[in-house]
VMD Tcl script that draws the C-alpha trace (Angstrom):
set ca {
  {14.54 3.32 18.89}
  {13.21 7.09 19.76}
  {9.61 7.21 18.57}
  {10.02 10.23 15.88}
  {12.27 7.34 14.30}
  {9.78 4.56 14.47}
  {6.66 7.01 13.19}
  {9.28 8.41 10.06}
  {10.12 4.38 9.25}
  {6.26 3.69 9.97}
  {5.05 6.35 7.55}
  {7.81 5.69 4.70}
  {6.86 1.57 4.84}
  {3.23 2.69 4.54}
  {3.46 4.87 1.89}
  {5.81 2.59 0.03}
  {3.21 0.25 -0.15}
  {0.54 2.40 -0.74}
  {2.08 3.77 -4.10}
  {3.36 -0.01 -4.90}
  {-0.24 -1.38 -4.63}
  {-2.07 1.99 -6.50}
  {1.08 1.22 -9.78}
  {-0.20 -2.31 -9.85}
  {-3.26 -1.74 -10.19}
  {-3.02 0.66 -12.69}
  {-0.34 -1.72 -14.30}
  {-2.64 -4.93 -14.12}
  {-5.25 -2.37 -15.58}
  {-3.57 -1.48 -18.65}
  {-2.29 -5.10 -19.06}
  {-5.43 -6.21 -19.64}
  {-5.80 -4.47 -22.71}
  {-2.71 -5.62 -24.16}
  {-2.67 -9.47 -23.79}
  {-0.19 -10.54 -26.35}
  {3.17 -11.31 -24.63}
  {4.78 -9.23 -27.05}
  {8.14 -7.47 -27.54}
  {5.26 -4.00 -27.71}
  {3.52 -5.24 -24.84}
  {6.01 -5.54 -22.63}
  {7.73 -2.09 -23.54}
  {4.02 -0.80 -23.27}
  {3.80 -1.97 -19.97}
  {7.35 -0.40 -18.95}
  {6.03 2.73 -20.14}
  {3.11 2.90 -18.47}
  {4.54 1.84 -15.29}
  {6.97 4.84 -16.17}
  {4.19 7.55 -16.29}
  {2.24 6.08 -13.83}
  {4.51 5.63 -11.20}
  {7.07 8.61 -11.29}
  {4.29 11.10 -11.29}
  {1.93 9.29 -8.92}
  {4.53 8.52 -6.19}
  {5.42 11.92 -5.71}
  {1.80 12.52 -5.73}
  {1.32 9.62 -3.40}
  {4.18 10.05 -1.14}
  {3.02 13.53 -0.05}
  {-0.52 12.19 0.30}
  {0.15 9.79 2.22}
  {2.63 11.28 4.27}
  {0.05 13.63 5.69}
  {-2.36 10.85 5.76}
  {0.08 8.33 7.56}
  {1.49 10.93 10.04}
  {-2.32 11.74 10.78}
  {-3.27 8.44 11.03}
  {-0.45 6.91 12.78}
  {-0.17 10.28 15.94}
  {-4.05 9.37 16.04}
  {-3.31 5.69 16.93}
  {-0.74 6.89 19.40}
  {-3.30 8.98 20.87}
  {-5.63 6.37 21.12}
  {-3.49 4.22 23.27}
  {-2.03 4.90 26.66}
  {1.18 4.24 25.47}
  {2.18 6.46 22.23}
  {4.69 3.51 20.91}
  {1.78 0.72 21.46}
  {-0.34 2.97 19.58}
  {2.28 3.36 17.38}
  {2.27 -0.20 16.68}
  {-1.09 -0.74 16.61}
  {-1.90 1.76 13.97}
  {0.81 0.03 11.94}
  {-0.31 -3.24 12.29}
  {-3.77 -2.29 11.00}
  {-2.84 -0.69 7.80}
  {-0.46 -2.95 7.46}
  {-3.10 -5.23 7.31}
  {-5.27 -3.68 5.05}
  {-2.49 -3.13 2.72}
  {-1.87 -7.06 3.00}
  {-5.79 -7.56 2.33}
  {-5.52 -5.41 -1.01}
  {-2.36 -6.91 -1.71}
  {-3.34 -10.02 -1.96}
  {-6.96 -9.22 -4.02}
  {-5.24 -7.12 -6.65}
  {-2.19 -9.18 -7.10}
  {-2.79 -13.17 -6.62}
  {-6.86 -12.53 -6.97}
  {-7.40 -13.69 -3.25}
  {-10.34 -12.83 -1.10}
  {-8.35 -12.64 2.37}
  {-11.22 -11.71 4.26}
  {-13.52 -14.59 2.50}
  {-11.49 -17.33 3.40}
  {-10.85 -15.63 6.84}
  {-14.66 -15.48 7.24}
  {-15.09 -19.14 5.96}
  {-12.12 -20.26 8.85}
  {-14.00 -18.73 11.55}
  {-17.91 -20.12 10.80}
}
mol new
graphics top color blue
foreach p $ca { graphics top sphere $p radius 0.5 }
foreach p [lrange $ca 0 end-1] q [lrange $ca 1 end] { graphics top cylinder $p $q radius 0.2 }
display resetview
């Protein structure tokens, strides 16, 4: 696969989950006000998730566009190779996306129990 190919796929995947994790959290945020499982809470929670997310993932995407294609041609410049540093720099957001992920959505402390492993 040409590289312009792999850093467009790169950047999309990363901002994809970059405007999925921000919506949760503002979701999970606004959920916590309305704990009823109600026919009104979960039409609340559709509408938020409405005028959260449409606005913010245009807002996102073209954030994070710039900020991936920055990111990612700095990771390619890093390495020798531009497709290792491609790869590289994917892997490691990729990994801090994974960390937040997992904190925001299932309330686990990757990096604790990571730290706890290796003592």
């Amino acid at each position: 696969m040409k590289l312009t190919k792999s850093t467009k796929y790169a950047t999309l995947v990363i901002s994809i989950l970059t405007a999925s994790l921000v919506n949760e959290y503002f979701v999970k945020l606004i959920n916590s006000y309305y704990k009823a499982g109600t026919y009104m809470s979960v039409l609340i929670g559709m509408v938020v998730t409405i005028l959260i997310f449409v606005p913010m993932f245009g807002f996102v995407k073209s954030m994070m566009d710039k900020a991936s294609k920055t990111y990612l041609k700095a990771s390619k410049k890093i390495a020798k190779k531009n497709s290792t540093g491609l790869l590289v720099g994917f892997l490691i957001a990729f990994g801090i996306l994974f960390v937040l992920f997992a904190q925001i959505r299932h309330n686990i402390d990757v990096l604790g129990k990571l730290s706890a492993v290796l003592k």
